[in-house]
C-alpha positions in Angstrom: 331.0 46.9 170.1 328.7 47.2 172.7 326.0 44.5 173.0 323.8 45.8 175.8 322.0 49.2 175.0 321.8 51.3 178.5 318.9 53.2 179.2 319.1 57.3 179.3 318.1 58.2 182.8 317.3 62.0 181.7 314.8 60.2 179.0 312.9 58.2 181.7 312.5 60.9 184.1 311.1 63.2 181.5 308.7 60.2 180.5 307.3 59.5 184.1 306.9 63.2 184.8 305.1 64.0 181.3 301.8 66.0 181.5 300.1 65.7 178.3 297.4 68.2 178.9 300.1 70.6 180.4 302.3 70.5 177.7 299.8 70.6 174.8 298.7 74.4 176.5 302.7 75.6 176.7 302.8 74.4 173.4 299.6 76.2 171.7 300.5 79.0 173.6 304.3 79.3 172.2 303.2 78.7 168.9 301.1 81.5 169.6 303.4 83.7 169.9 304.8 82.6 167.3 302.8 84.3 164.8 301.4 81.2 163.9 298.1 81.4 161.8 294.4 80.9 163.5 293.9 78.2 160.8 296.7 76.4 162.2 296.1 76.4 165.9 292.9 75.6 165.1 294.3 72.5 163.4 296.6 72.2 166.2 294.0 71.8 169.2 291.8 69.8 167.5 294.4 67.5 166.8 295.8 67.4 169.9 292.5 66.8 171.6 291.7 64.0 169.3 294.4 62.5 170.1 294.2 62.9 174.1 290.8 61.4 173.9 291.5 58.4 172.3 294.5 58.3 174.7 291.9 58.5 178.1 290.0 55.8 176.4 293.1 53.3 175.9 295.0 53.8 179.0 297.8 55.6 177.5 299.4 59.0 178.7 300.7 60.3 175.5 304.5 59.0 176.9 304.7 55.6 175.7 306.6 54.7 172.5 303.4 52.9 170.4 301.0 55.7 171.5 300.9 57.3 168.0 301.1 54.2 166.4 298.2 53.1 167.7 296.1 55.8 167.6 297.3 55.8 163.6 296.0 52.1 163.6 292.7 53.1 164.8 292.1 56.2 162.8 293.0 54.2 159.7 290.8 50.8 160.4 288.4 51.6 163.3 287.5 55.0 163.5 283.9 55.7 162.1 283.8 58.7 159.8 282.7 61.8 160.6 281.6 60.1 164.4 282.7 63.8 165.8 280.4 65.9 164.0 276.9 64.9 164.6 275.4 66.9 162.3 277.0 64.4 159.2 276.5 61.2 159.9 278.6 58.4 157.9 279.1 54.7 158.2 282.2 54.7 156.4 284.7 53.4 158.7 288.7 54.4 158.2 289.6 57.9 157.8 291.6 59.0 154.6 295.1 58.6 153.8 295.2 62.5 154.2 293.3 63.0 157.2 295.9 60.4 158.7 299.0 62.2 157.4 297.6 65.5 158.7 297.4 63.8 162.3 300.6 62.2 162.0 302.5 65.9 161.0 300.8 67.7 163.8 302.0 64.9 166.1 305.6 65.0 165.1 305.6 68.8 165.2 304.4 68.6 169.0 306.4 65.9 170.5 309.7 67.5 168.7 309.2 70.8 170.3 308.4 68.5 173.5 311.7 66.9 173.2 313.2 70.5 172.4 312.0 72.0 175.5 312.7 68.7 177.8 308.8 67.8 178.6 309.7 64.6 177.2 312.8 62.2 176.5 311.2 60.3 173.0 308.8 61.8 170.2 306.4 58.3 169.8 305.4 60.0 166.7 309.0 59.7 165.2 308.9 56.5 163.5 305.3 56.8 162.6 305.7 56.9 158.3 303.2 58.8 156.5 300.7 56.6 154.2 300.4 57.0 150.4 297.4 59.2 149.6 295.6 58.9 146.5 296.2 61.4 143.6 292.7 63.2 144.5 290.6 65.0 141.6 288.0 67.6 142.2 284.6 68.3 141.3 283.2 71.7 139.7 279.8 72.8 139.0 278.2 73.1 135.8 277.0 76.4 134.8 273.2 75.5 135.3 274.4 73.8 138.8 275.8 77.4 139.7 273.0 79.4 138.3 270.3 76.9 140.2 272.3 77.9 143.7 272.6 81.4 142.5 268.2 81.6 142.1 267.6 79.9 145.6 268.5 82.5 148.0 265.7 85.5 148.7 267.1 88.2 147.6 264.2 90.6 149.2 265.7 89.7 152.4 269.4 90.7 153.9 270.1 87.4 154.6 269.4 86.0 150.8 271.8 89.5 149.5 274.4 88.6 151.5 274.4 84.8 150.5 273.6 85.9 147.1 277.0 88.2 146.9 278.8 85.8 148.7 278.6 83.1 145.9 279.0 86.0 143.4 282.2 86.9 145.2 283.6 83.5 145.3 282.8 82.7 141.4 284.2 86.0 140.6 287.5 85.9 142.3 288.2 82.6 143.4 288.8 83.6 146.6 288.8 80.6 149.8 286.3 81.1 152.3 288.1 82.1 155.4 289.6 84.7 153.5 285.9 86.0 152.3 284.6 86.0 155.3 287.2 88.1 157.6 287.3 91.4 155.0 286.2 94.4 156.4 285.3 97.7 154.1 288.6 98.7 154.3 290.0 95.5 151.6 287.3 96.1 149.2 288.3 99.5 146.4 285.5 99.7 144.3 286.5 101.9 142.2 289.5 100.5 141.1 287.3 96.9 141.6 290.3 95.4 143.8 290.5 93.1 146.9 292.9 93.8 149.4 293.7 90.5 151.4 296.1 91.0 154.1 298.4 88.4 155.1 296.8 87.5 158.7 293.2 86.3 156.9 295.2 84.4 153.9 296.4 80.7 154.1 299.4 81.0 153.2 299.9 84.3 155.3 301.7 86.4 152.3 299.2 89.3 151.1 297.8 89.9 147.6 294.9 91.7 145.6 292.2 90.5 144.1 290.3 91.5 140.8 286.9 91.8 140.9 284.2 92.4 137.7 282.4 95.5 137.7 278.7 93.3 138.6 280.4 92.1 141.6 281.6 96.1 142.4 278.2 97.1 141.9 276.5 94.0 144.1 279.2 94.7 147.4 278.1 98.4 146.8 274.1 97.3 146.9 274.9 95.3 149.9 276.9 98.4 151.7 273.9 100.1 150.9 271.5 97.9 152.9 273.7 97.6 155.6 274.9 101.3 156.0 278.4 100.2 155.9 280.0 103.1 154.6 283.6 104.1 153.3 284.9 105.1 156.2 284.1 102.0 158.1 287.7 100.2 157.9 286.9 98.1 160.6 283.9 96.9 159.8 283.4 93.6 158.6 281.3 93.7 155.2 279.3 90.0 155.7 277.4 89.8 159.0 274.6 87.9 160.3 270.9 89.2 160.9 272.2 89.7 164.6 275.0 92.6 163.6 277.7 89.9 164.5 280.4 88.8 162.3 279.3 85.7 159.5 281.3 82.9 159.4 282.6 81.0 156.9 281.2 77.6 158.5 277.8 79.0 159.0 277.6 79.9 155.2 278.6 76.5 154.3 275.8 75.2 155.5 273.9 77.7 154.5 274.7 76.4 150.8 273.7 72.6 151.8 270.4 74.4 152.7 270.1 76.0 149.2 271.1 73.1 147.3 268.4 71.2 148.9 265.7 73.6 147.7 267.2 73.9 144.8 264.2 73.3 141.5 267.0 71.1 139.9 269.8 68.3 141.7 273.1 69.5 141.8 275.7 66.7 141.7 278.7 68.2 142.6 279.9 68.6 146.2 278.2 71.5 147.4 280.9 73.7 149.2 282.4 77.1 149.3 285.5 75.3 147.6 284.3 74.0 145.0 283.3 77.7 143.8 287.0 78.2 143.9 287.4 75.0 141.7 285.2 76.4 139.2 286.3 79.8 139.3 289.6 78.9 138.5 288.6 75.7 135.6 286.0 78.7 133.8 289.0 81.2 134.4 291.1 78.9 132.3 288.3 77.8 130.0 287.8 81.8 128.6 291.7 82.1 128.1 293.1 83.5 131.2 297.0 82.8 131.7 297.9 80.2 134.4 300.4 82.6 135.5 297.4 85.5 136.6 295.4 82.7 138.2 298.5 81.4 140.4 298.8 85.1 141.6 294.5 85.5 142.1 294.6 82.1 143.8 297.8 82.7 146.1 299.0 79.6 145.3 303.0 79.6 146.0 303.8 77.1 143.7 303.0 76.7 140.0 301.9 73.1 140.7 299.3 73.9 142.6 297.9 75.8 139.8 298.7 72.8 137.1 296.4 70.6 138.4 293.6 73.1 137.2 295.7 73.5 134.2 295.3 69.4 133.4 291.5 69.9 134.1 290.5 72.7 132.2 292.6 71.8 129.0 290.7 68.7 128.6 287.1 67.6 128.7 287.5 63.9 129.0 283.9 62.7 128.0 284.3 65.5 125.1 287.2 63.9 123.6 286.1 60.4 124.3 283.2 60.9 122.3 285.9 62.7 119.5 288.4 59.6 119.7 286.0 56.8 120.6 286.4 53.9 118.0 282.9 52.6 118.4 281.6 55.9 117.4 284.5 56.2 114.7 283.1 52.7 113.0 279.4 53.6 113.2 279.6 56.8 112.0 281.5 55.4 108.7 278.6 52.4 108.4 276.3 54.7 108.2 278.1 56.8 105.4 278.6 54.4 103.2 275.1 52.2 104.2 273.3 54.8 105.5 271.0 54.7 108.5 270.7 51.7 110.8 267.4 50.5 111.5 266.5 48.3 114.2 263.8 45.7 114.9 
């Protein structure tokens, strides 16, 4: 049995001639032409570059074997949250158990496919394990929180239609908001009141139609209207800015932030385009639609995914709390047989 483990040469040279920046571009690039979605060489590059910056700050090249490690160690105990986007500021230091995993798989996918095209001899992000997330619940609006965001934009103007239709659209169908915001004239059918989403603009990348009620039919055709977007224009994307340019899905997220701040009432939930999907699908479930349909409207490839809104929407915790509580149980039979309970 040998006692004395010899190096591999091959590994070593590849380690001393590894370019990180070099071999994060091939890399993007062959993925690229892979078909790969935009969503995920998005994810990709800033990953990457995340993880080359705190790299050029700690002396490493991206070769060594506790590089990843490392970099896991301070995303999970030193990195301030949210520190990258100036816009939110946080003093909540540590990232999430999910934010971590999602670095960690991104990792692992790139120094593989380094090892598989001989950029480098060891993946550092092999022996990395993924941490234990939480089981994470979600928050919905309540139907005054949704008509309070639903009165704030000015409708008189283009700007308040289109942000106005836009919340319609997502209560209506359910739909995420990368998908919403890449149609063009030629998904919508308003008279059969179906969204096409084509498999490049969906998550997932498999295509699938969308229902949509007759008020939202009639509000997309108002909007065309305004616009002069008509039904020949395939091509044209249906929510643009006040410059003629294409509206993004990031823009009108903060657009909603700014709404919810006006707002005449507080709204508690997390104001986002996704939680519009959360409570599209709970109020979906709530009025007797079939988990089943709402899988298929969602484009959720797996009936767990759907469950979880299954779980939520069958039960109303503080309704049955107050149903089953035994405090309320014994009061309530007091005051039967005593009658009213008066205090001093």
């Amino acid at each position: 049995m040998r006692k004395f483990e010899f190096k591999n040469r091959n590994s070593s040279e590849l380690g001393r001639n590894f370019n990180y920046d070099a071999t994060v571009e091939l890399f993007i690039d062959d993925k690229m032409l892979q078909k790969r979605s935009p969503d995920t060489i998005r994810t990709y590059r800033q990953t990457l570059s995340h993880f080359a910056k705190y790299c050029a700050t700690q002396g490493y090249n991206g070769n060594e074997g506790d590089c990843v490690r490392e970099y896991v160690r301070y995303l999970t105990f030193d990195k301030t949250k949210w520190d990258d986007h100036p816009t939110n500021v946080s003093e909540v230091v540590g990232v999430s158990a999910r934010t971590a995993n999602n670095a960690i798989r991104v990792l692992r996918v790139f120094y593989n496919w380094a090892i598989a095209k001989k950029h480098i001899g060891i993946n550092p992000a092999q022996d990395v394990g993924l941490q234990t997330e939480d089981i994470e619940t979600f928050e919905i609006f309540t139907d005054e929180e949704i008509e309070t965001l639903l009165a704030s934009p000015r409708r008189r103007t283009y700007t308040g239609l289109r942000d106005y239709v836009m919340m319609i659209l997502m209560t209506d169908t359910g739909m995420r908001i990368g998908e919403m915001s890449a149609l063009v004239r030629g998904d919508v059918d308003l008279i059969y009141r179906q969204i096409s989403l084509r498999a490049e603009i969906t998550k997932n990348r498999r295509a699938r139609i969308v229902p949509m009620s007759r008020s939202t039919a009639d509000l997309l055709r108002s909007l065309f209207d305004y616009t002069g977007v008509g039904d020949e224009d395939d091509a044209e994307f249906i929510f643009l800015t006040q410059y003629g340019e294409r509206y993004y899905g990031d823009t009108f997220a903060k657009m909603l932030k700014k709404y919810a701040n006006r707002a005449v009432s507080p709204i508690k939930a997390r104001v986002s385009p996704h939680t519009f999907r959360h409570y599209f699908a709970v109020k979906f479930l709530r009025n007797g639609g079939d988990p089943f349909a709402l899988m298929k409207i969602l484009g959720h490839t797996d009936i767990s995914m759907t469950q979880r809104y299954v779980q939520f929407a069958s039960a109303d915790i503080k309704e049955i709390h107050d149903k089953a509580s035994p405090v309320e149980a014994l009061i309530n039979s007091r005051q039967k047989r005593k009658g009213s309970v008066k205090f001093q």
